[in-house]
Backbone and ligand atoms as CSV (ligand in chain L), in Angstrom:
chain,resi,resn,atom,element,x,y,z
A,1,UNK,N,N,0.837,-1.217,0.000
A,1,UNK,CA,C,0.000,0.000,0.000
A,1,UNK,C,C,0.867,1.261,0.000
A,2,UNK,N,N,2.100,1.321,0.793
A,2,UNK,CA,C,2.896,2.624,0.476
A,2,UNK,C,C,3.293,2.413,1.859
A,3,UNK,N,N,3.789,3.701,2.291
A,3,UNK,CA,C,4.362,4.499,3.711
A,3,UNK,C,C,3.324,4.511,4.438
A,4,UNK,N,N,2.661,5.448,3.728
A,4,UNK,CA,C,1.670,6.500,4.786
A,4,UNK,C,C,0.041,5.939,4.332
A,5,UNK,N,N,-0.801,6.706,5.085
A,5,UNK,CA,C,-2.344,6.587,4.594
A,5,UNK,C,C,-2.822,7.915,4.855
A,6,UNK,N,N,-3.991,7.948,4.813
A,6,UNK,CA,C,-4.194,9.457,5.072
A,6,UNK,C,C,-5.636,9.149,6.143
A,7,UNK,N,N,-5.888,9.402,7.671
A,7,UNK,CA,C,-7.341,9.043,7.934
A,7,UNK,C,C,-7.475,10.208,8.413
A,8,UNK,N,N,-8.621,10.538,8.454
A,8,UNK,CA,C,-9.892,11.509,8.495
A,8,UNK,C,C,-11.049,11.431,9.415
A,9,UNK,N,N,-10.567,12.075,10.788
A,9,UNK,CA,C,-11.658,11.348,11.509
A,9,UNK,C,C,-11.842,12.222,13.045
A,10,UNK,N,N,-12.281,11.850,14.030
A,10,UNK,CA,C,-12.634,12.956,15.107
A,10,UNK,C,C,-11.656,13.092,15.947
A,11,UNK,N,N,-11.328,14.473,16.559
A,11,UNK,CA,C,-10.547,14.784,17.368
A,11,UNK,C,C,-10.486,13.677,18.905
A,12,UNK,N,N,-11.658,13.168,19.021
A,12,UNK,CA,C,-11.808,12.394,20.324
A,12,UNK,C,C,-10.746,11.779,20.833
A,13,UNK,N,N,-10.110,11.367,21.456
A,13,UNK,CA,C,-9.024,11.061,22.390
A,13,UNK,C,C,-9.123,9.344,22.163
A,14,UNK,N,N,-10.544,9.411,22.279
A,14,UNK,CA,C,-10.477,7.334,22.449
A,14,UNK,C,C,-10.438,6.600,21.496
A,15,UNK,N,N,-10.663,7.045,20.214
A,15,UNK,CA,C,-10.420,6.631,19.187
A,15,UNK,C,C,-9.239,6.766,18.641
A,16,UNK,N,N,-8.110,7.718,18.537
A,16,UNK,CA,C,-6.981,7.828,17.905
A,16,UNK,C,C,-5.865,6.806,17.538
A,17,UNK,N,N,-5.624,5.954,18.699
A,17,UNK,CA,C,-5.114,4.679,18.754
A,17,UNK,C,C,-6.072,3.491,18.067
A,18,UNK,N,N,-6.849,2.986,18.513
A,18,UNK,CA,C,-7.674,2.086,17.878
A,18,UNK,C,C,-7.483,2.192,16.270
A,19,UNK,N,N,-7.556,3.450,15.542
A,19,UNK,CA,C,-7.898,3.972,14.196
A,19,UNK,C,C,-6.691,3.663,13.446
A,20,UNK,N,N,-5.769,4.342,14.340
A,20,UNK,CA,C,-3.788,3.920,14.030
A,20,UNK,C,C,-3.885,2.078,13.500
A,21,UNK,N,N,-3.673,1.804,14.946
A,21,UNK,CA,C,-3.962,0.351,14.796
A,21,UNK,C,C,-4.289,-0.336,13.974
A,22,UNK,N,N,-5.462,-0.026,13.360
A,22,UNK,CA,C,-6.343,-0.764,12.258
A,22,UNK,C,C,-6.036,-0.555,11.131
A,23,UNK,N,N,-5.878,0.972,10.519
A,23,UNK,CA,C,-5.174,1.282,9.299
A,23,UNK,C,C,-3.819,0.334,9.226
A,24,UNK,N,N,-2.957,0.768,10.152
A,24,UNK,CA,C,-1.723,0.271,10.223
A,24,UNK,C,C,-1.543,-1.617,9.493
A,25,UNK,N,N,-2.685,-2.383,10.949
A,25,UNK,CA,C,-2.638,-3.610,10.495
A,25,UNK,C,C,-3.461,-4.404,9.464
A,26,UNK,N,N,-4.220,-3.458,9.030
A,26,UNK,CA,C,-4.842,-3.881,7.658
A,26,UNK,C,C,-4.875,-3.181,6.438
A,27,UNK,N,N,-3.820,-2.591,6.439
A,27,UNK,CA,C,-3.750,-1.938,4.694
A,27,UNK,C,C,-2.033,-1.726,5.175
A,28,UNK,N,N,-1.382,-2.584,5.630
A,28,UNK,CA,C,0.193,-2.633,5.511
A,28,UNK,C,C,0.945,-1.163,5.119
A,29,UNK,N,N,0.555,-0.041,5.931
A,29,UNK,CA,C,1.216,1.299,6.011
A,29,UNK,C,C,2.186,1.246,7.275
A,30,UNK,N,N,3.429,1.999,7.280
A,30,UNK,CA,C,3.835,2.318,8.304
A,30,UNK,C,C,3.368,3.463,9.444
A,31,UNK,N,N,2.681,4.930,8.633
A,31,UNK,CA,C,2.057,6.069,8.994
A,31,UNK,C,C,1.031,5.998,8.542
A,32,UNK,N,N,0.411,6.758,9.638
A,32,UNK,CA,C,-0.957,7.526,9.195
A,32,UNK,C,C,-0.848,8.865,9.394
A,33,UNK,N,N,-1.078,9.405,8.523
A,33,UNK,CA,C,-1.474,11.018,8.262
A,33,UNK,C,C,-2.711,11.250,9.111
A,34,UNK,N,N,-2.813,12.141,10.162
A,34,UNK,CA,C,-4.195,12.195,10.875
A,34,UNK,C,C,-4.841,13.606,10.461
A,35,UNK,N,N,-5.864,13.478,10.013
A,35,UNK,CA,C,-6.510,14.958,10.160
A,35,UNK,C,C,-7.764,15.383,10.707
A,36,UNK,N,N,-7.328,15.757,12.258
A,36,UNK,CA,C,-8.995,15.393,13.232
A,36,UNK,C,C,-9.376,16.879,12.925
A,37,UNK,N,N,-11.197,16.929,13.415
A,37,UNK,CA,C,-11.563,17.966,13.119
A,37,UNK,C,C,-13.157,17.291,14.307
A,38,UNK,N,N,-13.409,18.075,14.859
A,38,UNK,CA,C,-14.807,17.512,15.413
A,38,UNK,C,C,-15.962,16.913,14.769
A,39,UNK,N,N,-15.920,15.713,14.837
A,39,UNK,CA,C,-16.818,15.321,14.089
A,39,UNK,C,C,-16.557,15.374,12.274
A,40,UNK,N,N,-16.001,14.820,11.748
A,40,UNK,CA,C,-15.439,15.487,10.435
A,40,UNK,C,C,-16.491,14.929,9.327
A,41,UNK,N,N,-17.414,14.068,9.479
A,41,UNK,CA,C,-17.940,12.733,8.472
A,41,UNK,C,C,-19.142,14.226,8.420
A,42,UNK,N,N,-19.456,14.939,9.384
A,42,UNK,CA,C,-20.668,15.559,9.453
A,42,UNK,C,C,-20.362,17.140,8.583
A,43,UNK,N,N,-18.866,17.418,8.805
A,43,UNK,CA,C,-18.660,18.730,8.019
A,43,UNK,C,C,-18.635,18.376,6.302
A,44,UNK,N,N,-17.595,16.943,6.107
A,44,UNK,CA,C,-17.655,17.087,4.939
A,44,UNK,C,C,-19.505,16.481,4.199
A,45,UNK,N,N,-19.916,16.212,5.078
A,45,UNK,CA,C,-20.712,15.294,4.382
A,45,UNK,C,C,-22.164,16.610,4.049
A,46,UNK,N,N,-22.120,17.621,4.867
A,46,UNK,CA,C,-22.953,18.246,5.225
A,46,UNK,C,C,-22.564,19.675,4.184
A,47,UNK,N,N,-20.768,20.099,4.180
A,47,UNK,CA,C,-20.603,20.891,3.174
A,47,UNK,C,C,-21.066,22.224,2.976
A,48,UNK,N,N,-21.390,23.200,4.542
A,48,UNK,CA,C,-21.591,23.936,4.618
A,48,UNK,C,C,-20.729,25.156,5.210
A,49,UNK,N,N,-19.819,24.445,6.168
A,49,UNK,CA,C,-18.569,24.964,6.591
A,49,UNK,C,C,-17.378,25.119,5.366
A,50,UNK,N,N,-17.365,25.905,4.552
A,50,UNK,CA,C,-16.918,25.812,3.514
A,50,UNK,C,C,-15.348,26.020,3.991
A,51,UNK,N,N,-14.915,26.471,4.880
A,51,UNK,CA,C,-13.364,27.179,5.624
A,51,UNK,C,C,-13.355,25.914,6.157
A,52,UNK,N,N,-13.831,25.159,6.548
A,52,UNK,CA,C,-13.560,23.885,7.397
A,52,UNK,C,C,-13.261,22.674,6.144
A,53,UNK,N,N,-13.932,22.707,5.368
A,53,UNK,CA,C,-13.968,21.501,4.305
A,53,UNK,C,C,-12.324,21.975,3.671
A,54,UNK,N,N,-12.249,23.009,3.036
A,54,UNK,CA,C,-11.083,23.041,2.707
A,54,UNK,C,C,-10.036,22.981,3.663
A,55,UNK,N,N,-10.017,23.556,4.570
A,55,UNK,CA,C,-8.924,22.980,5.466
A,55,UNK,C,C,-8.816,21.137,5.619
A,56,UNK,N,N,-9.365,20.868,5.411
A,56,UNK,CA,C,-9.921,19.193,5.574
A,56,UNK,C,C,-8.840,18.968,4.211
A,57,UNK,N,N,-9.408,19.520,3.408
A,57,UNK,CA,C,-8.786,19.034,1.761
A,57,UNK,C,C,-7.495,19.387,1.171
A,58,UNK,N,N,-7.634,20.539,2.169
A,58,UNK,CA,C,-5.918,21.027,2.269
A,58,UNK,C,C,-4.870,19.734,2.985
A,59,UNK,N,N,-5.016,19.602,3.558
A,59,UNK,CA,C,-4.538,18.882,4.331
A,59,UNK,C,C,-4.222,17.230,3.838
A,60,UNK,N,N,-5.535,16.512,3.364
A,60,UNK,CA,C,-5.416,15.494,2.105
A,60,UNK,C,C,-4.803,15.722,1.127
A,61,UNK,N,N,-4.292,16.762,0.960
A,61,UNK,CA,C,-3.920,16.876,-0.581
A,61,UNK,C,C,-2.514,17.107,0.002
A,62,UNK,N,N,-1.724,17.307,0.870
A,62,UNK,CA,C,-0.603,17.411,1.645
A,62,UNK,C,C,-0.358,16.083,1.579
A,63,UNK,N,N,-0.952,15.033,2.061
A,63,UNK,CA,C,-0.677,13.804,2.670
A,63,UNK,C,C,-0.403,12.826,1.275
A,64,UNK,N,N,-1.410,13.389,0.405
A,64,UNK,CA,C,-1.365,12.496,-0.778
A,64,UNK,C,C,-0.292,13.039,-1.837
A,65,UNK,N,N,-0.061,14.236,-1.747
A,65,UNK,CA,C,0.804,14.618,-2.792
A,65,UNK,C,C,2.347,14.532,-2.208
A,66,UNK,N,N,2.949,14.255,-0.899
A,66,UNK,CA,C,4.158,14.348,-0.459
A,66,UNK,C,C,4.343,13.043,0.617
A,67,UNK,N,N,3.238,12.599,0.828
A,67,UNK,CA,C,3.658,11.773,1.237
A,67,UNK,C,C,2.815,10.263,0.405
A,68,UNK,N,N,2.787,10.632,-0.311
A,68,UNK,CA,C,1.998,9.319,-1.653
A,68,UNK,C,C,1.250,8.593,-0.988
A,69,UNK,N,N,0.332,9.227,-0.093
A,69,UNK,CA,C,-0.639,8.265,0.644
A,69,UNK,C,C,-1.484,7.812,-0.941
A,70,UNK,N,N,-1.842,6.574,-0.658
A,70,UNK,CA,C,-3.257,6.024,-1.655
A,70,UNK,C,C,-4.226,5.435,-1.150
A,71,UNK,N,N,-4.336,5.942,0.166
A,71,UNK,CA,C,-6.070,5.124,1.087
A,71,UNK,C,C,-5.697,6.163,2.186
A,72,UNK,N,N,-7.053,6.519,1.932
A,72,UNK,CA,C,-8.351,7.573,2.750
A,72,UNK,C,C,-9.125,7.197,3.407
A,73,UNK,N,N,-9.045,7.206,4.949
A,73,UNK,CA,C,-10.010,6.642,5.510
A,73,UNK,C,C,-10.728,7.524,6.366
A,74,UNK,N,N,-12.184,7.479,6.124
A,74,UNK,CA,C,-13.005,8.643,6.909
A,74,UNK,C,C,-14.079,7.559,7.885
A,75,UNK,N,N,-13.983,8.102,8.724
A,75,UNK,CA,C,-14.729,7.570,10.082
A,75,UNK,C,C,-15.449,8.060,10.936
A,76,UNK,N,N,-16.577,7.867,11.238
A,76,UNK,CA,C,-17.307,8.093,12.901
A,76,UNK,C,C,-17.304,7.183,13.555
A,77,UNK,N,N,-17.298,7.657,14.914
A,77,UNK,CA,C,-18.078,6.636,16.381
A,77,UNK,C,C,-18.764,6.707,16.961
A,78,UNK,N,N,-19.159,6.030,17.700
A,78,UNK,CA,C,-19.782,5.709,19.000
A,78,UNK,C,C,-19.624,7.190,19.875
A,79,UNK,N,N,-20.747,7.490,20.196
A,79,UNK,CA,C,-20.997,8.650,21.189
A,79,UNK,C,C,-19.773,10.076,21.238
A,80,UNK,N,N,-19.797,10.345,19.955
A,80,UNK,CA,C,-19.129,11.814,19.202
A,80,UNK,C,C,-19.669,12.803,19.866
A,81,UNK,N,N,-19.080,13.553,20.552
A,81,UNK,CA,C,-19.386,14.798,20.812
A,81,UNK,C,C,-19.903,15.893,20.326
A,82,UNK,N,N,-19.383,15.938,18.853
A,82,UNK,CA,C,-20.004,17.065,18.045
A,82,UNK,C,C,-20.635,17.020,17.104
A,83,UNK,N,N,-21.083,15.210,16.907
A,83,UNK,CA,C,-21.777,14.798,15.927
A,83,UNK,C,C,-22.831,13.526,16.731
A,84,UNK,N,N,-23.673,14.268,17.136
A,84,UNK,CA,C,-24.446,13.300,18.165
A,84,UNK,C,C,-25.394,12.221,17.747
A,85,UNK,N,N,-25.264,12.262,16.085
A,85,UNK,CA,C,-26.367,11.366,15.496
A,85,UNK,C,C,-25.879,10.071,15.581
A,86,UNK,N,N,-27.321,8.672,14.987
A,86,UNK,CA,C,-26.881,7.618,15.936
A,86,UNK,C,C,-25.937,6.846,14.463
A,87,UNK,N,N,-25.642,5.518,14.846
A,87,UNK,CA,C,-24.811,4.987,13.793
A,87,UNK,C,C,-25.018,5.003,12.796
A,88,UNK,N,N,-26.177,5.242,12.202
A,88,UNK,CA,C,-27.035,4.691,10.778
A,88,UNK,C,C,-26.974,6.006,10.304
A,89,UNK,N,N,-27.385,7.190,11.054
A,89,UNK,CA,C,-26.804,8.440,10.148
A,89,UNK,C,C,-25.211,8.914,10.286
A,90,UNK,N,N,-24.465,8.792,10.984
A,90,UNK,CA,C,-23.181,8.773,10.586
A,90,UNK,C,C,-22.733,7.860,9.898
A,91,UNK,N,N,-22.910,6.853,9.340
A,91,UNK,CA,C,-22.786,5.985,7.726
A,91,UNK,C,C,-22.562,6.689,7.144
A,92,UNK,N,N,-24.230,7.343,7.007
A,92,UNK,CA,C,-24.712,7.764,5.272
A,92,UNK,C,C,-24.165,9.432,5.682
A,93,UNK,N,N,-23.640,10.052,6.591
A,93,UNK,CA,C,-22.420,10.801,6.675
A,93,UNK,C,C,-21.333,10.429,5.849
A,94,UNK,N,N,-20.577,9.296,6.423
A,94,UNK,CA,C,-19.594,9.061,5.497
A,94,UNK,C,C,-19.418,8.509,4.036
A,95,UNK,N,N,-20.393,8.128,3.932
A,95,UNK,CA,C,-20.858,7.599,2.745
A,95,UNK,C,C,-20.876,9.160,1.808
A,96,UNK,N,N,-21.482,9.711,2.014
A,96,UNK,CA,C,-21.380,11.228,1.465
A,96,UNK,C,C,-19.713,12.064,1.266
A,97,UNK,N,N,-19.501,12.021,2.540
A,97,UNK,CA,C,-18.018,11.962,2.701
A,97,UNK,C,C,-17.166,11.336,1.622
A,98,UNK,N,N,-17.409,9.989,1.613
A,98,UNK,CA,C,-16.247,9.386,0.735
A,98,UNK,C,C,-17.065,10.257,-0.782
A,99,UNK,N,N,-18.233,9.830,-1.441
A,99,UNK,CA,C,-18.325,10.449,-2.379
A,99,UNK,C,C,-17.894,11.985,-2.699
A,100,UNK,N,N,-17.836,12.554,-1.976
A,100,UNK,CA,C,-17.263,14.161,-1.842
A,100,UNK,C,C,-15.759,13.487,-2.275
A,101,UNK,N,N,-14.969,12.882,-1.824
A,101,UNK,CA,C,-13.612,13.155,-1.477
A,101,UNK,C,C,-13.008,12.279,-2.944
A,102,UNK,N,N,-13.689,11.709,-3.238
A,102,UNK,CA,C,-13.922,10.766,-4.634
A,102,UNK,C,C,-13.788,11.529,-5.353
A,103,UNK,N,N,-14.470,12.526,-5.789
A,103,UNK,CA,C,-14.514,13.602,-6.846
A,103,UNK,C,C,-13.444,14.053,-6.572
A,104,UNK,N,N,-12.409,14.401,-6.166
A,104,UNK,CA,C,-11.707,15.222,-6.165
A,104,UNK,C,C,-10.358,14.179,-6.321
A,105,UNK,N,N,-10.358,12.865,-5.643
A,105,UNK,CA,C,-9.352,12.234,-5.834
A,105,UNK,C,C,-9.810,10.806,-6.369
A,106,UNK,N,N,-10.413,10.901,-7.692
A,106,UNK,CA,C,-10.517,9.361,-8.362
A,106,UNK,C,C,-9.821,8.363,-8.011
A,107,UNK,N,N,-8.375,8.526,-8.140
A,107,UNK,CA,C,-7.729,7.480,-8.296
A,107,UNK,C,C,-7.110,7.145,-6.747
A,108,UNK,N,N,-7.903,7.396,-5.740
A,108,UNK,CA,C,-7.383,7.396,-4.389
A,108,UNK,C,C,-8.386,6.014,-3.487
A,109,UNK,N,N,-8.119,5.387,-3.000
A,109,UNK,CA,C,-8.963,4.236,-2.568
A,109,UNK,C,C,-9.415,4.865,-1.481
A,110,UNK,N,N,-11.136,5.325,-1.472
A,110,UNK,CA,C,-11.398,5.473,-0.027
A,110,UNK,C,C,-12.346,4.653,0.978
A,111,UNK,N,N,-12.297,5.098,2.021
A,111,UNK,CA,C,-13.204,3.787,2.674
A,111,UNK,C,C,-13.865,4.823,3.625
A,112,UNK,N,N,-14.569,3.811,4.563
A,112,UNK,CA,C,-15.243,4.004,5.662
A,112,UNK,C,C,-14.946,2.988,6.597
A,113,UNK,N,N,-14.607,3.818,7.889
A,113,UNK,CA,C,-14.342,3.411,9.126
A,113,UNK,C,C,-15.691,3.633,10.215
A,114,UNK,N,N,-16.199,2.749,11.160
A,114,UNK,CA,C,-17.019,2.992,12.470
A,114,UNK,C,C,-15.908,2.428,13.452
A,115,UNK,N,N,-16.115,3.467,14.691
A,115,UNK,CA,C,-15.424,3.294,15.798
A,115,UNK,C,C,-16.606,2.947,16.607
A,116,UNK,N,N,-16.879,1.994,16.781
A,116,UNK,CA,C,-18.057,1.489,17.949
A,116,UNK,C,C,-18.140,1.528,19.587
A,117,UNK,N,N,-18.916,1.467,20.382
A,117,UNK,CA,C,-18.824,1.822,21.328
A,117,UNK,C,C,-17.464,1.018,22.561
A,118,UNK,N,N,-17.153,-0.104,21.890
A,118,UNK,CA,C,-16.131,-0.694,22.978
A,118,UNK,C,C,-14.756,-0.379,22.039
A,119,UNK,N,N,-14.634,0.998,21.507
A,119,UNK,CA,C,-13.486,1.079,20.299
A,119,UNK,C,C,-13.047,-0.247,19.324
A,120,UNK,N,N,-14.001,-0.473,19.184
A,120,UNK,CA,C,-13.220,-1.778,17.947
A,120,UNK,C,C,-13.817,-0.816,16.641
A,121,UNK,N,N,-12.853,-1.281,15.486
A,121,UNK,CA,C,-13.063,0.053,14.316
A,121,UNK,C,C,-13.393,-1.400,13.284
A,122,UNK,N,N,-14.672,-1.002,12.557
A,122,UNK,CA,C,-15.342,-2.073,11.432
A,122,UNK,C,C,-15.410,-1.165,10.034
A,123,UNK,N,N,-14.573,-1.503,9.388
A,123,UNK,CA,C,-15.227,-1.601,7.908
A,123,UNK,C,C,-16.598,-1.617,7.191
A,124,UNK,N,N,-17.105,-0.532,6.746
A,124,UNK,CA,C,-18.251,-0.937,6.293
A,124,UNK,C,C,-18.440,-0.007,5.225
L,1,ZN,ZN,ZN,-16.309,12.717,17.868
């Protein structure tokens, strides 16, 4: 997969490790590029914070252009602080998310991450 990855995901404290972890041991990177933002699945997905999204994209485009990340991983969890909706709408958050981030980087593999309530991080 490369060096680095690039994930995309909430400032929260309890997730940061778990997220490492998982990128790390399942897409064979040494780094992850982190770019927290409160709640992030809800800014990009929502696209109204227009100073926030680009800072978001600024920042991806750092990770991918210098450090040749090629997997994007955007994520919510379990009881988010600044994104209080329940699992099923932070999905179709990220689900929006990845399509946003798609357009801009075709050729970039992105996914979706859930951080669930006992921090275990699922693919979906
Ligand atoms: Zn959060």
């Amino acid at each position: 997969m490369g060096d680095f990855c690039t994930s995309i995901h909430c400032m929260d404290g309890r997730i940061q490790e778990p997220l490492m972890d998982f990128l790390k041991k399942h897409y064979d990177v040494n780094y992850v590029d982190t770019i927290t933002e409160p709640g992030p699945c809800k800014i990009l997905a929502e696209n109204t914070n227009k100073i926030l999204v680009k800072s978001i994209i600024e920042k991806v485009e750092i990770s991918i252009d210098k450090h040749k990340s090629k997997l994007v991983a955007i994520s919510g969890h379990h009881d988010c602080a600044a994104n209080p909706c329940d699992e099923e709408t932070q999905k179709d958050q990220i689900k929006k998310s990845i399509k946003y981030c798609k357009n801009i980087y075709p050729d970039i593999e992105i996914i979706g991450l859930w951080v669930d309530n006992e921090r275990r991080v699922n693919g979906f």
